[in-house]
N, C-alpha and C positions, 0 to 999 in steps of 0.2 A: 397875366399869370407869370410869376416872377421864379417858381422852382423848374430850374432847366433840365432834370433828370426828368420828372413830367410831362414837360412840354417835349422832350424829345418820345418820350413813348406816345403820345398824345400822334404827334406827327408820323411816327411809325403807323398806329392803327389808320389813323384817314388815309395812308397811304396803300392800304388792303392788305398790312398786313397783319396776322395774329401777334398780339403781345399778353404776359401773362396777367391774371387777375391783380389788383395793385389796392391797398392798404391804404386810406387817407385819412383825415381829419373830416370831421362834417362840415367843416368849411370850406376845404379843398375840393370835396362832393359837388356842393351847389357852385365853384366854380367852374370844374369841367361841363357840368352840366349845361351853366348857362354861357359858355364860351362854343362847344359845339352846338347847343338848341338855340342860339341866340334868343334865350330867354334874359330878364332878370330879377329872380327869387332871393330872397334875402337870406335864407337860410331851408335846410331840409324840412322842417316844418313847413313853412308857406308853399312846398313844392309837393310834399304830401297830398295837399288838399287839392292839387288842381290835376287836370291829365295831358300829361308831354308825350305827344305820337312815340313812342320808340322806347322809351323809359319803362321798366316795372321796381317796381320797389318789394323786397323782401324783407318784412320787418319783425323783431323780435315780440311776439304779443303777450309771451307765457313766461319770459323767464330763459328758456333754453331756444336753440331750433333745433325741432326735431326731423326726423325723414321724412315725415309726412311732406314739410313744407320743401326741403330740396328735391324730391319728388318732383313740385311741380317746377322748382329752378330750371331741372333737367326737362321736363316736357317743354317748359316754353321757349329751350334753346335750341329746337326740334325744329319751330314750327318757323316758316318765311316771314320774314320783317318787313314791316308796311312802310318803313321810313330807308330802309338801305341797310342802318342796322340796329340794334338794339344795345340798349343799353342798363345791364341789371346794377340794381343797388341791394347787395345784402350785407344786413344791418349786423352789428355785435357778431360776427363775426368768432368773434371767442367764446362765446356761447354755444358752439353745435355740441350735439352730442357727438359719442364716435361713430354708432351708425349712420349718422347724417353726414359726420364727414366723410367718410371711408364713401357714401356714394355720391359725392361731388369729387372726387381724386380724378376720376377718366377726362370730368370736364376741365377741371384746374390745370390737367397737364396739355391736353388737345383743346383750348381754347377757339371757336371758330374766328374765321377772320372779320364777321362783320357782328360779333357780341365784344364789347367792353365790360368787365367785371368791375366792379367799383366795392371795397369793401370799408365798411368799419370797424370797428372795435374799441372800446372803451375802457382795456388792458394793455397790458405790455402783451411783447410777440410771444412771448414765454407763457403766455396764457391760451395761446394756439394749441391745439394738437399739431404739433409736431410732422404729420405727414402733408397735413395741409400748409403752414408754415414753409417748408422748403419748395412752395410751388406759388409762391407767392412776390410781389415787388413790393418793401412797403417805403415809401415816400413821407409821410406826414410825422413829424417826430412828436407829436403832441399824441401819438399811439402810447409813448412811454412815457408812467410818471413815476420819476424819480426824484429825489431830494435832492439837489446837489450840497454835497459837504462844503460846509462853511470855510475852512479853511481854502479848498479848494477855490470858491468861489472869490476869495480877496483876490488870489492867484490870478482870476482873470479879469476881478475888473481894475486893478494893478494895470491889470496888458493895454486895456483901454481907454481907463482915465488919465495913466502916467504914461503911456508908451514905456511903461516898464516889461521887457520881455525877457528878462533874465529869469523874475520869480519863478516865470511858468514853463518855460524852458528848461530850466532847471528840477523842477518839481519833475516835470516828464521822464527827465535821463536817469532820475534816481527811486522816483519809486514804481513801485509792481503794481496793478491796478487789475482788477477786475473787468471783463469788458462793458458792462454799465455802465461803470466808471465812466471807463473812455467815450462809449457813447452819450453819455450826461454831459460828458465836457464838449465833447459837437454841438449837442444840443446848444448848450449854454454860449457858445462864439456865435450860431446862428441866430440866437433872440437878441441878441447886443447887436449883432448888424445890421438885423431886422429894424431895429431900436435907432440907426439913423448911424452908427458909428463911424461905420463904413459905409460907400456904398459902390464900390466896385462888386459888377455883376460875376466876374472871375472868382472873386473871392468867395463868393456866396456858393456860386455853382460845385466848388471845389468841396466846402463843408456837406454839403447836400448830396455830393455824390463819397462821401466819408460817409454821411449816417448811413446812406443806402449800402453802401460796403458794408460797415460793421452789423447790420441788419440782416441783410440776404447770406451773408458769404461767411467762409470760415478763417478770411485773412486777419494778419496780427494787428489786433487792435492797435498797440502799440504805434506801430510802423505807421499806421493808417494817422493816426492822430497827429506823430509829429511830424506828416508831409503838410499837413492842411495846417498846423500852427508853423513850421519853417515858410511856408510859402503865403502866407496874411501878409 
């Protein structure tokens, strides 16, 4: 498991204690899953079909989630764990309704110490409600799909083909950006490193805890961008 903002929450929960519900990729999913179950499923489908002691999965069947089904989210976060602790997967995410969300908030904020939330979504965070959002970690940047602008994008691979680090350097000091923007450009340094560019783990860890920034928190994108492009 190579995302150290992860592995460090990861490490927090085995260690008993509460960490908040966390936003992933479906591929991120079936890693924690089969790193804590020492299973090996190839993806959330092949893991559907079979039964993991401790695991329930909460899955979008209609289109929305409605109460009915965080209903039972919440009863079965009530009841004693047969394995130590459990572990819910609720699916899309960006789909609840608002009464559905408004009655998971008690649980999203008092998370018990031995449930792990695992979420996904198939939108940007912007397609959260909003009260559930700010109670949330989200890690997997493949949450967001964004275009990145063409121009932008020579800017960076400029940085990595040429070791040219002026264009984008540059580009940063002078123009005004949207926070998309800025998180599209994390995005986009993290798939080129991923891509074999680099492979300093510092480096990685550094952008990774940039998207989580720009994600969770209300700091300047700005600021946030040009420590983790100064410091590559």
């Amino acid at each position: 498991m190579t995302k150290a903002p992860l592995v460090n929450l990861l490490e927090t929960f085995e260690s008993g204690y509460s960490i908040p519900p966390v936003v992933l990729s479906n591929e991120d999913v079936t890693i924690v899953i089969n790193t804590l179950k020492k299973t090996h499923f190839i993806d959330l489908y092949a893991m559907r079909k079979e039964y993991i002691d401790g695991v329930f999965f909460f899955e979008n069947e209609t289109g929305t989630i409605k109460i009915e089904q965080t209903r039972a989210i919440i009863e079965q976060s009530s009841k004693k764990s047969s394995s130590g602790y459990d572990i819910f997967i609720i699916e899309w995410i960006d789909t609840l309704t608002l009464a559905a969300a408004n009655s998971l908030l008690k649980l999203f904020e008092e998370v018990p110490s031995n449930i792990l939330i695992l979420l996904t979504s198939n939108s940007s965070r912007d397609s959260m409600i909003e009260t559930l959002a700010s109670r949330v970690v989200f890690i997997s940047s493949n949450t967001y799909h964004i275009i990145l602008d063409a121009s932008i994008r020579e800017k960076i691979d400029a940085y990595f083909d040429f070791w040219d680090t002026a264009l984008l350097l540059s580009f940063l000091a002078k123009e005004k950006l949207e926070k998309t923007e800025y998180l599209t450009i994390l995005i986009a340094l993290k798939d080129r490193i991923l891509s074999g560019d680099i492979t300093k783990l510092t480096t990685i860890e550094k952008i990774e805890s940039g998207i989580i920034t720009l994600s969770s928190t209300n700091a300047n994108p700005r600021w946030v961008v040009d420590e983790v492009v100064l410091g590559m």
